[in-house]
SEVOZA-509075 format. One record per residue (C-alpha): residue number from 0; z, x, y. Coordinates in nm, 3 decimals. Layout:
N
pos  w  u  v
NUM  Z  X  Y
...
END
This chain:
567
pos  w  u  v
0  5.578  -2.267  0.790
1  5.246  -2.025  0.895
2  5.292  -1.819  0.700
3  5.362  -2.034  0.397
4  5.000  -2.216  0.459
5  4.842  -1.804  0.510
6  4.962  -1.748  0.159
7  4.850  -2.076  0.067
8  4.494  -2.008  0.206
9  4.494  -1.722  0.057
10  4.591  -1.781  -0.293
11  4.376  -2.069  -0.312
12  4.035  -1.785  -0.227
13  4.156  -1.569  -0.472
14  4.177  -1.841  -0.727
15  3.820  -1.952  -0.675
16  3.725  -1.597  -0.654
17  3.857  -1.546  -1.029
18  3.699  -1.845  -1.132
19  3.367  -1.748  -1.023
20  3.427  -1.439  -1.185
21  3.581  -1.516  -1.512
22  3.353  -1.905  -1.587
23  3.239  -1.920  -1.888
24  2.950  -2.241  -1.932
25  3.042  -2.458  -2.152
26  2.661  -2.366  -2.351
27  2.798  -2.024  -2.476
28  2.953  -2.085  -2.808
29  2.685  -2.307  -2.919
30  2.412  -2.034  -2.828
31  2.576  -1.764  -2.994
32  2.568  -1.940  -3.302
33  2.255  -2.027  -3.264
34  2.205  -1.626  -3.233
35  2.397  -1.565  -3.527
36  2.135  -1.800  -3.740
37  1.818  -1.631  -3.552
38  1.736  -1.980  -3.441
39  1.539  -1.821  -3.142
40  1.282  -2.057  -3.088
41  1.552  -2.326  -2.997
42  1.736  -2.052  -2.769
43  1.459  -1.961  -2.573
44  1.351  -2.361  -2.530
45  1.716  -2.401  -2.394
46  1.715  -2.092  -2.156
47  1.387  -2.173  -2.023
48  1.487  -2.551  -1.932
49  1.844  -2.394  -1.787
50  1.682  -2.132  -1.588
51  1.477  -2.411  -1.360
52  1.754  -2.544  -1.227
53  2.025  -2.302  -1.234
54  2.082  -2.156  -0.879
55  2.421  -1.953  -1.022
56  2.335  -1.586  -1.047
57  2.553  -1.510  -1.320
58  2.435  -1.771  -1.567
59  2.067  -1.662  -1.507
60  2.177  -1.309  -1.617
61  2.330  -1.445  -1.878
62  2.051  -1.687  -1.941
63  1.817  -1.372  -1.949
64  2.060  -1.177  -2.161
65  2.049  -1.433  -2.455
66  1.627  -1.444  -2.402
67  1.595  -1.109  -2.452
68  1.768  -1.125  -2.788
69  1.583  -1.414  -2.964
70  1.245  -1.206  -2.830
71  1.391  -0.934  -3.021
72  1.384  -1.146  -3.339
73  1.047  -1.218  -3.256
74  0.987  -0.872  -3.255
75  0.878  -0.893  -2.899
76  1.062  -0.595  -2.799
77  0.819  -0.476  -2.467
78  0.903  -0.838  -2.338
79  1.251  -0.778  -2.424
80  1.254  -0.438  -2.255
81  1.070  -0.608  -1.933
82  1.328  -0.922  -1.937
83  1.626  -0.691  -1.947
84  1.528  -0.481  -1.656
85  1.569  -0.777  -1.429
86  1.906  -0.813  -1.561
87  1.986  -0.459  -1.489
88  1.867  -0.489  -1.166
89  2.064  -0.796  -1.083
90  2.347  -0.814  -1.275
91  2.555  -0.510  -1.099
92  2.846  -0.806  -1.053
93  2.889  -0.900  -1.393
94  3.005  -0.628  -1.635
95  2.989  -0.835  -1.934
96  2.631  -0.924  -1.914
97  2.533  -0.580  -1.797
98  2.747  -0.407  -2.129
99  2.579  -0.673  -2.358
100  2.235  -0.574  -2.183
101  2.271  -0.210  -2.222
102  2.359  -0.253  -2.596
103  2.099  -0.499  -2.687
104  1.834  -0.212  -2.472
105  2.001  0.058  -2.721
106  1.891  -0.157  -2.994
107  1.552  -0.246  -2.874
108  1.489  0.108  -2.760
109  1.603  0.255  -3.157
110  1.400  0.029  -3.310
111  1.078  0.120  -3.089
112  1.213  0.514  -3.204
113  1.232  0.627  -2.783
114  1.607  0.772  -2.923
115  1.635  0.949  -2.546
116  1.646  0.600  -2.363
117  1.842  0.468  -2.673
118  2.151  0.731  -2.615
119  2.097  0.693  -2.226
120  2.192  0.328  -2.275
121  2.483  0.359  -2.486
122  2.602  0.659  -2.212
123  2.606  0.291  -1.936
124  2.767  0.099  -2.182
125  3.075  0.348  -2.260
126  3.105  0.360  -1.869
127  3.128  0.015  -1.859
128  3.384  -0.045  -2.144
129  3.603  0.250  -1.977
130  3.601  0.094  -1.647
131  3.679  -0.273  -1.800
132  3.918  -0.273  -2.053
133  3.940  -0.642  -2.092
134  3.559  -0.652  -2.256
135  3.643  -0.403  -2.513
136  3.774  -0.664  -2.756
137  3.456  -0.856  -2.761
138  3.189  -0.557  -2.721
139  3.363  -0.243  -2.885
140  3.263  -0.291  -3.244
141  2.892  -0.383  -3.158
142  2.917  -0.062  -2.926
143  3.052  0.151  -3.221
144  2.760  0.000  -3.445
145  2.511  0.083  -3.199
146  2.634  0.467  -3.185
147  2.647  0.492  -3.534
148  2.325  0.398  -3.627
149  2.152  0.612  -3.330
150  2.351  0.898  -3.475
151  2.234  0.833  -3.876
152  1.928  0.848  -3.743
153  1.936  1.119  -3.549
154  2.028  1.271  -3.888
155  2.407  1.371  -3.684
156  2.701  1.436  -3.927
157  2.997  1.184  -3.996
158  2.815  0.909  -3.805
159  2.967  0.690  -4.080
160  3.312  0.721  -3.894
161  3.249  0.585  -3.642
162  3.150  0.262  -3.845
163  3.515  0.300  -4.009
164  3.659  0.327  -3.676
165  3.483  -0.010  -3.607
166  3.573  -0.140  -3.907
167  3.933  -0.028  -3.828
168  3.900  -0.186  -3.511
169  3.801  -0.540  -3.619
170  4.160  -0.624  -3.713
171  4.278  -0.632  -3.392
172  4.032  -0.852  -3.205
173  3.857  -1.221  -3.312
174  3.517  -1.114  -3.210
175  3.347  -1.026  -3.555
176  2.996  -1.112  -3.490
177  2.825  -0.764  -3.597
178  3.131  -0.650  -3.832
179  2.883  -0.697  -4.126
180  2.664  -0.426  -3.927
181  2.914  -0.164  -4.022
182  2.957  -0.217  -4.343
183  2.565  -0.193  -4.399
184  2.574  0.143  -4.257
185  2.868  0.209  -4.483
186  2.678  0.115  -4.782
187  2.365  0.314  -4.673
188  2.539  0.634  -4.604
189  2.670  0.642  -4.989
190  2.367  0.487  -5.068
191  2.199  0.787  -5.236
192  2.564  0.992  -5.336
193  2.786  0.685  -5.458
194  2.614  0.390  -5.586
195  2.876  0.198  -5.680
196  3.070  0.203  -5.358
197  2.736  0.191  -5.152
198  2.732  -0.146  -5.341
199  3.067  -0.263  -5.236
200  3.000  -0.221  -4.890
201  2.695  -0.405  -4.910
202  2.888  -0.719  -5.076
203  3.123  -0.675  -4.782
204  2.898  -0.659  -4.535
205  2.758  -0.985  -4.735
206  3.079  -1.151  -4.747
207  3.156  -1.086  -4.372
208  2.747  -1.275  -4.293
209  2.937  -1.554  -4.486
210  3.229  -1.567  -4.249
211  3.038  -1.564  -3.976
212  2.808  -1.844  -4.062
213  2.503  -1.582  -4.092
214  2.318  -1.722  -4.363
215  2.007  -1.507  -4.209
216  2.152  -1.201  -4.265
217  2.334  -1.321  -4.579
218  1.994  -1.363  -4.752
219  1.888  -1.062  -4.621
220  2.173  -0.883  -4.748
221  2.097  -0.986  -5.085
222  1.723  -0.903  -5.080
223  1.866  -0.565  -4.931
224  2.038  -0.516  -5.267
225  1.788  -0.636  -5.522
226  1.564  -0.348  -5.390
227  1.849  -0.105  -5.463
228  1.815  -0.241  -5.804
229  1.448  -0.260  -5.825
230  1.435  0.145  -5.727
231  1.643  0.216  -6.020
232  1.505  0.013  -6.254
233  1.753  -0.281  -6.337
234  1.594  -0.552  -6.346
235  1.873  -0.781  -6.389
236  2.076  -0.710  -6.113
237  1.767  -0.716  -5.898
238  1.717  -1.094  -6.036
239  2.049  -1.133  -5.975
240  2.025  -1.070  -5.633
241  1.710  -1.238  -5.568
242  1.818  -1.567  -5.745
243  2.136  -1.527  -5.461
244  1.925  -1.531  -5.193
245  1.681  -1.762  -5.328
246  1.953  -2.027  -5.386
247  2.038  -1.974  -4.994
248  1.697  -1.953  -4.883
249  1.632  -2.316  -4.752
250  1.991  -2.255  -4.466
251  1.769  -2.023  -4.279
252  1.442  -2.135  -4.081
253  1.317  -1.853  -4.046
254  0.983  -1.757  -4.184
255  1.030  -1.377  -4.161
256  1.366  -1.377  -4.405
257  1.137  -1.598  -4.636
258  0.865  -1.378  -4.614
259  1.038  -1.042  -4.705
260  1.228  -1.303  -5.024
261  0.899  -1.396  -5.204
262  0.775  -1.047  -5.134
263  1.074  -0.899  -5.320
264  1.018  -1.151  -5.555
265  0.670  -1.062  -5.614
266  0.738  -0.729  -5.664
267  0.964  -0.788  -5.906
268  0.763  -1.009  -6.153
269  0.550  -0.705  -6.109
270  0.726  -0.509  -6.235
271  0.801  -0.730  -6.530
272  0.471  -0.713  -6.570
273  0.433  -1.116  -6.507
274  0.172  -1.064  -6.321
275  0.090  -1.456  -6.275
276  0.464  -1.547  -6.107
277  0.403  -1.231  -5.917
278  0.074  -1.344  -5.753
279  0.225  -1.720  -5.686
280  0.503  -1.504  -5.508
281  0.306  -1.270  -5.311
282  0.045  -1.615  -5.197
283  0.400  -1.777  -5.089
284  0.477  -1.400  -4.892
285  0.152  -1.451  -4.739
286  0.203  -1.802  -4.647
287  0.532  -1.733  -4.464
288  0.399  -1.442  -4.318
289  0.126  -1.602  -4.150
290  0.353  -1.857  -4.017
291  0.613  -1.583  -3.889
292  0.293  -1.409  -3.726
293  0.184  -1.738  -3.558
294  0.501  -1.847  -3.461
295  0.543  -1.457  -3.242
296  0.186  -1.535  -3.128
297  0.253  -1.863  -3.038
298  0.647  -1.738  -2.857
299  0.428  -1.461  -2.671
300  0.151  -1.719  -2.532
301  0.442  -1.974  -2.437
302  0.671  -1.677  -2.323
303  0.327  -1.571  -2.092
304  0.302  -1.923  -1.943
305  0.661  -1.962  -1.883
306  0.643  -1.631  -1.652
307  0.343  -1.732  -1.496
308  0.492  -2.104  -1.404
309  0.833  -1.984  -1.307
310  0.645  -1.713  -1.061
311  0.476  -1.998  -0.946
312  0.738  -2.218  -0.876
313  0.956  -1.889  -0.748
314  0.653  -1.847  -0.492
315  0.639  -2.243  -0.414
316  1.000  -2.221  -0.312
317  0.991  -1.889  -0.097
318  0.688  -2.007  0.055
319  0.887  -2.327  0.110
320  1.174  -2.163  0.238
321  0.954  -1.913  0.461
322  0.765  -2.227  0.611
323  1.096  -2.374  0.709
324  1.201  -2.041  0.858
325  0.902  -2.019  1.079
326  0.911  -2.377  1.185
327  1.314  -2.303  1.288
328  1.171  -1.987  1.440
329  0.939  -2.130  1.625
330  1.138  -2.448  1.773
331  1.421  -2.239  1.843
332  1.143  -1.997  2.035
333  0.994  -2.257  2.212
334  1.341  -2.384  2.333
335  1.423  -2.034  2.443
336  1.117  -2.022  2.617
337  1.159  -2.306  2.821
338  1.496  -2.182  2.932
339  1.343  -1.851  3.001
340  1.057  -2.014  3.220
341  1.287  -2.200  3.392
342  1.571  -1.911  3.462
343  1.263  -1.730  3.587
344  1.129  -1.983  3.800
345  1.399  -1.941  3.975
346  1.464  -1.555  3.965
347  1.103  -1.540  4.142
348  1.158  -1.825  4.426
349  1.483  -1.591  4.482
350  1.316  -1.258  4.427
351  1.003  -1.376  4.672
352  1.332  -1.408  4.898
353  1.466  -1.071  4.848
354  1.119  -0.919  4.868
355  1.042  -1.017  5.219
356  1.401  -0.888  5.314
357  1.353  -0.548  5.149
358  1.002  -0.478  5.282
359  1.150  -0.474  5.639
360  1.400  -0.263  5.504
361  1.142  -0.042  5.344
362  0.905  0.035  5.608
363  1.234  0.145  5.767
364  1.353  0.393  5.519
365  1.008  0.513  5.443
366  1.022  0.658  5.827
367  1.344  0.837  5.788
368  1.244  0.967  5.430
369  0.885  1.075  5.552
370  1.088  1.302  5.767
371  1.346  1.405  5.537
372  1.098  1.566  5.301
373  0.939  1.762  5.576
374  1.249  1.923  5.632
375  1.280  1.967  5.241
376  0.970  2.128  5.213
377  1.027  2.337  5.539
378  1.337  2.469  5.346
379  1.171  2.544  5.019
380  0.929  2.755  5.225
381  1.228  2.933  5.387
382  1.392  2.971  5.083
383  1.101  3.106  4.881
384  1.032  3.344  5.194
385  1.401  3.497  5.203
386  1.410  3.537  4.820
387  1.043  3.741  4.846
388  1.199  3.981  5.178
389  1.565  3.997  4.944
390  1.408  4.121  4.670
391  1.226  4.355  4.871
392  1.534  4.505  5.040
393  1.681  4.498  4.719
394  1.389  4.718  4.601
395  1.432  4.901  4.884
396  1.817  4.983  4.808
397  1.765  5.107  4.465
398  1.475  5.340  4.567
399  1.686  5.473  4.816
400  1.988  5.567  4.587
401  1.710  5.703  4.351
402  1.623  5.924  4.572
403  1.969  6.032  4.684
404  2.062  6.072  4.319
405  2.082  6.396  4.228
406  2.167  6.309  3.822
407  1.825  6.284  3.646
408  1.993  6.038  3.395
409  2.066  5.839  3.720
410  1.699  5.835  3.851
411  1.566  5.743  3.506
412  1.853  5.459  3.539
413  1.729  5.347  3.873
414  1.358  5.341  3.775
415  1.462  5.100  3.500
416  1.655  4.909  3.725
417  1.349  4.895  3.984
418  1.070  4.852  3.744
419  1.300  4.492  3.576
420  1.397  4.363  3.970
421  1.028  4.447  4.058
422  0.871  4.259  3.737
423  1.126  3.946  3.863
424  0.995  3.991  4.197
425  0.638  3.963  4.043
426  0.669  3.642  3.888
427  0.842  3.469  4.174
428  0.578  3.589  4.412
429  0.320  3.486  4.194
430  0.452  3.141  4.040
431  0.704  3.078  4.312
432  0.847  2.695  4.326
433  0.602  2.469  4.480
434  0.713  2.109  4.575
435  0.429  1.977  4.474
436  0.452  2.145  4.098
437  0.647  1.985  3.816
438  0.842  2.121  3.542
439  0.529  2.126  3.307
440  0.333  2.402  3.543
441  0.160  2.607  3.302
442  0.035  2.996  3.396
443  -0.221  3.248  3.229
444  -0.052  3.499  3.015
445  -0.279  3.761  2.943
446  -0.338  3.726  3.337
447  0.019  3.771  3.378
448  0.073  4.043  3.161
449  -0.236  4.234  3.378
450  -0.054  4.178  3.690
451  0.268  4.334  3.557
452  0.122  4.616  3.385
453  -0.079  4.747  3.653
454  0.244  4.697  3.880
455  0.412  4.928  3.661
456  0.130  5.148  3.603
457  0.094  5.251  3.976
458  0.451  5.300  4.082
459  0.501  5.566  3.755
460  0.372  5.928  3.812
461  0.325  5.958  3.407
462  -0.007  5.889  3.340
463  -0.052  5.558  3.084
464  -0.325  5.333  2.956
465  -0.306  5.033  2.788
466  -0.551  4.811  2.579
467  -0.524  4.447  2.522
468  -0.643  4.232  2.278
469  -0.604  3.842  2.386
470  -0.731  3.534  2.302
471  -0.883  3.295  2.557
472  -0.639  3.014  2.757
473  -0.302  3.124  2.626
474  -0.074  2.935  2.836
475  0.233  2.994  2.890
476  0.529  2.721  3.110
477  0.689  2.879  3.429
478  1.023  2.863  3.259
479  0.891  3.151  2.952
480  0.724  3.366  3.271
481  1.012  3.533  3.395
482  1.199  3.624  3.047
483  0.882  3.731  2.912
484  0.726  3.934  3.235
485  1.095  4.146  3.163
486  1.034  4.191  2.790
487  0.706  4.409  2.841
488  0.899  4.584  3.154
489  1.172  4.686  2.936
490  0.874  4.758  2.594
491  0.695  4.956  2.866
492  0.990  5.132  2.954
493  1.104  5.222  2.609
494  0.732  5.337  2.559
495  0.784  5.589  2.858
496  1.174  5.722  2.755
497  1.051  5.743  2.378
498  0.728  5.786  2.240
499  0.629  6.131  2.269
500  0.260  6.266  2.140
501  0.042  6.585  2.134
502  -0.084  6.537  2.476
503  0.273  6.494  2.677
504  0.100  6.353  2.998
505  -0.104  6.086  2.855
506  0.080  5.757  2.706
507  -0.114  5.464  2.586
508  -0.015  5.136  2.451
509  -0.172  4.813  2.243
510  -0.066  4.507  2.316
511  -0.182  4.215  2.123
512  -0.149  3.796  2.242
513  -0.279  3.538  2.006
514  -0.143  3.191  1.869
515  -0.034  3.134  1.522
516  0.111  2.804  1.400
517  0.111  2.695  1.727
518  0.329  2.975  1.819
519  0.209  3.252  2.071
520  0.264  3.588  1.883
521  0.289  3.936  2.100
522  0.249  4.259  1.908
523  0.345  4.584  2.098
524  0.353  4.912  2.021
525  0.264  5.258  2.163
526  0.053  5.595  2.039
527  0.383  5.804  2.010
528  0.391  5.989  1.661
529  0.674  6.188  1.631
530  1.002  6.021  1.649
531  1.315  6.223  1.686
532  1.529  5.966  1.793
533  1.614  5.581  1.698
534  1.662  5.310  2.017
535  2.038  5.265  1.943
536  2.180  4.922  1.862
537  2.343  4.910  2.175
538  2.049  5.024  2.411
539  2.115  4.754  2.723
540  1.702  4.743  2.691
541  1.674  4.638  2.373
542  1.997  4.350  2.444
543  1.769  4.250  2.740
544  1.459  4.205  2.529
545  1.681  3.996  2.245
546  1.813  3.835  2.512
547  1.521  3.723  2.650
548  1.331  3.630  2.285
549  1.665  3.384  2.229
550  1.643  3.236  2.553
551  1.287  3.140  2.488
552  1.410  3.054  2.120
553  1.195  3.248  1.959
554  1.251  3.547  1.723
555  1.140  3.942  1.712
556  1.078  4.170  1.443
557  1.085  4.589  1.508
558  1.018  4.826  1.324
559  1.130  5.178  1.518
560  0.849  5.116  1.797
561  0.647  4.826  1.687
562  0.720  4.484  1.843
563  0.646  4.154  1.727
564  0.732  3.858  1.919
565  0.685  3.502  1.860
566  0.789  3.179  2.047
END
């Protein structure tokens, strides 16, 4: 019985889930009919009442969507442009007003000639139709209309078969709305090579404005065609045409198709040389003209105002909303805080409690850790003591089986081995652990480096001197002291083993210390000329000095005896 009411539960979510998804308002025949006559004025009226009080986020999309095209009649196409990047930006749940966006934006785009956005539009709109299948009946013949006409004019071969492929297309699916599109491009591509069937595909594409209740583009159509007579000439045809259109003329309101009629019209009692019909014409183009001009003037002011009043009102109700957040905010705040003040009320009588209790206890631990850190600091004194007198005997040791060494590879050995234990004896006698130090103890390296190089200048018999170049209050932390101190020991004693000069007693090297990029840089090298041999890769020296340079993550460059060293 559970889990007959689970798949109950469940099949009743994913029916409302499909309904939300697949609605479509009762509004949407009626307005694309209204689209199909280019009655925009009336559209936009509607969308702008709808769009007040419509709180469903799909049928403001949609809303939008069918704005955007009647301000493309109007020739409004920036607004357009501007309208349909909310849509975009919105609409990410609802395929079929995102394709029908991106294909209206290819259209607005071609017209304005920016081909580039044009072709990146129709790219969205293939990736939609792949992805949904179920929207191709309704959008894939306005798609292959839209590609066609980018490509004609993009002066691309065969771009009239992909209007035949639409054309092909159109008997399998009801939705003929822009079928008459194709044949147009049909009739212009043999417009120039094969009059006759250019012409057949222009009463086609007339016949098909019929079907569809277009009496707009019906009349157009026909004015389309009298000016493919009037360029060659026949003058009865082009009447023909005209008086077609003309007869039609008063199931369209709109003054632009009117317009472009008694301009035709005018120009061809011109050319009949009736020059007095051809003026009454061209007064009546005017006439309509001007009214088409006001009426986009008059759609742009209203189209302004609407923007302005529905950011308004969009501001009114966030402010609205954002007052009644903060009012919620702040009652719920000021009921936490009296349950704070009162939990700590209490906390404190019972903390005052605990205080007086832990004081006694304090004063008595205080006593017994007073005493304990004497004893630690008594030990740190011993143990920095015994390390100082180990080292020493270590020292000691080494010197000893230096001088009972016999090998002179051994000695030189054991004066390496003395001179790096001496250097680490050096910088724990100098910066030994105090207790009273912290972690972030900071020393003087160029005195450092002094220290160190006079230690290891007076316990060598070969004569050396050494020059150095440092800049003022180079710092450097106890934990960089040691690993550094034994990278000039071991550059030192490379300096002795290798470098070799004119004058065999007499060594001197340059070291400089200076900070770069907030990085102190040491450059060492000696005033040996004549190399015979290379430090080998595998040198324990050299392993000690990268050794070092990685524990104090820096890095080292060398080239044979110069040193660079940064960190």
């Amino acid at each position: 019985m559970k889990l007959k009411l689970v798949f109950c539960f469940f099949s009743i979510l994913l029916g409302v889930f499909a309904w939300t998804q697949e609605t479509k308002f009762s509004y949407q025949d009626n307005i694309e009919k209204l689209l199909i006559a280019k009655n925009s004025q009336t559209i936009i009226d509607f969308v702008n009442v709808k769009l007040k009080h419509s709180k469903n986020e799909k049928e403001i999309n949609l809303l939008l969507c069918y704005k955007m095209e009647a301000l493309m009649h109007f020739e409004l196409y920036n607004d357009a442009i501007l309208l349909s990047d909310k849509i975009v930006n919105s609409a990410n749940n609802f395929p079929e007003v995102l394709l029908q966006t991106f294909i209206l934006r290819e259209l607005n785009f071609e017209i304005l000639e920016n081909f580039k956005e044009a072709s990146k539009e129709l790219d969205k709109a293939e990736k939609l139709l792949a992805a949904h299948a179920k929207l191709k009946p309704k959008f894939y013949i306005h798609f292959l209309i839209r590609k066609s006409s980018l490509m004609r004019l993009l002066h691309k071969k065969n771009y009239q078969n992909l209007s035949l492929q639409a054309i092909s297309y159109s008997d399998s699916t009801t939705y003929k709305n822009h079928l008459s599109s194709a044949y147009l491009l049909m009739g212009i591509y043999y417009r120039d090579n094969d009059f006759n069937k250019s012409l057949s595909y222009y009463e086609k594409a007339k016949n098909q404005c019929y079907l569809n209740g277009d009496d707009d583009g019906f009349i157009l159509l026909n004015i389309n065609a009298s000016k493919l007579f009037l360029k060659k000439g026949d003058l009865p045809n082009t009447k023909k045409y005209l008086d077609i259109a003309t007869q039609h003329i008063n199931k369209t309101n709109r003054n632009y198709t009117k317009s472009v009629l008694f301009e035709k019209k005018s120009d061809y009692f011109f050319e009949k040389k009736q020059y007095d019909s051809a003026y009454i014409n061209y007064r009546k183009f005017k006439e309509y003209d001007d009214r088409y001009d006001f009426s986009k003037k008059k759609m742009l002011l209203e189209e302004r105002e609407f923007i302005i009043e529905n950011n308004r009102q969009i501001a009114l109700r966030n402010q609205a909303t954002k007052n009644a957040r903060i009012t919620s905010i702040i009652l719920l705040f000021v009921v936490l805080l009296l349950v704070v003040l009162g939990f700590l009320l209490r906390k404190i009588l019972k903390i005052n409690k605990q205080i007086i209790r832990q004081k006694l206890t304090l004063e008595q631990n205080s006593e017994k850790l007073e005493k304990l850190l004497n004893n630690r600091i008594f030990l740190l004194k011993e143990m920095n003591h015994r390390i100082k007198n180990n080292l020493a005997i270590i020292l000691s040791l080494v010197n000893i089986q230096k001088n009972d060494s016999k090998d002179e590879k051994n000695k030189v050995r054991f004066d390496a081995l003395y001179r790096r234990i001496h250097t680490i004896a050096l910088a724990q006698d100098l910066y030994k652990y105090d207790f009273e130090a912290n972690e972030t103890r900071v020393l003087d390296l160029k005195k450092y480096f002094i220290d160190i190089l006079q230690s290891i200048i007076h316990s060598n018999t070969k004569k050396i001197e050494y020059e150095m170049q440092a800049e003022d209050g180079i710092m450097i932390s106890t934990a960089d002291a040691l690993p550094s101190g034994l990278i000039l020991n071991e550059l030192l004693t490379n300096s002795y083993k290798h470098s070799q000069n004119q004058n065999n007693d007499q060594l001197k090297v340059f070291i400089s210390l200076k900070i770069e990029q907030n990085q102190i840089i040491i450059e060492y090298y000696d005033n040996g000329t004549n190399f015979e041999q290379e430090i080998r890769k595998d040198n324990i020296g050299l392993e000690l000095i990268e050794g070092m340079v990685k524990q104090m993550n820096g890095q080292m460059e060398r080239k044979k005896f110069n040193y660079k060293i940064s960190f």
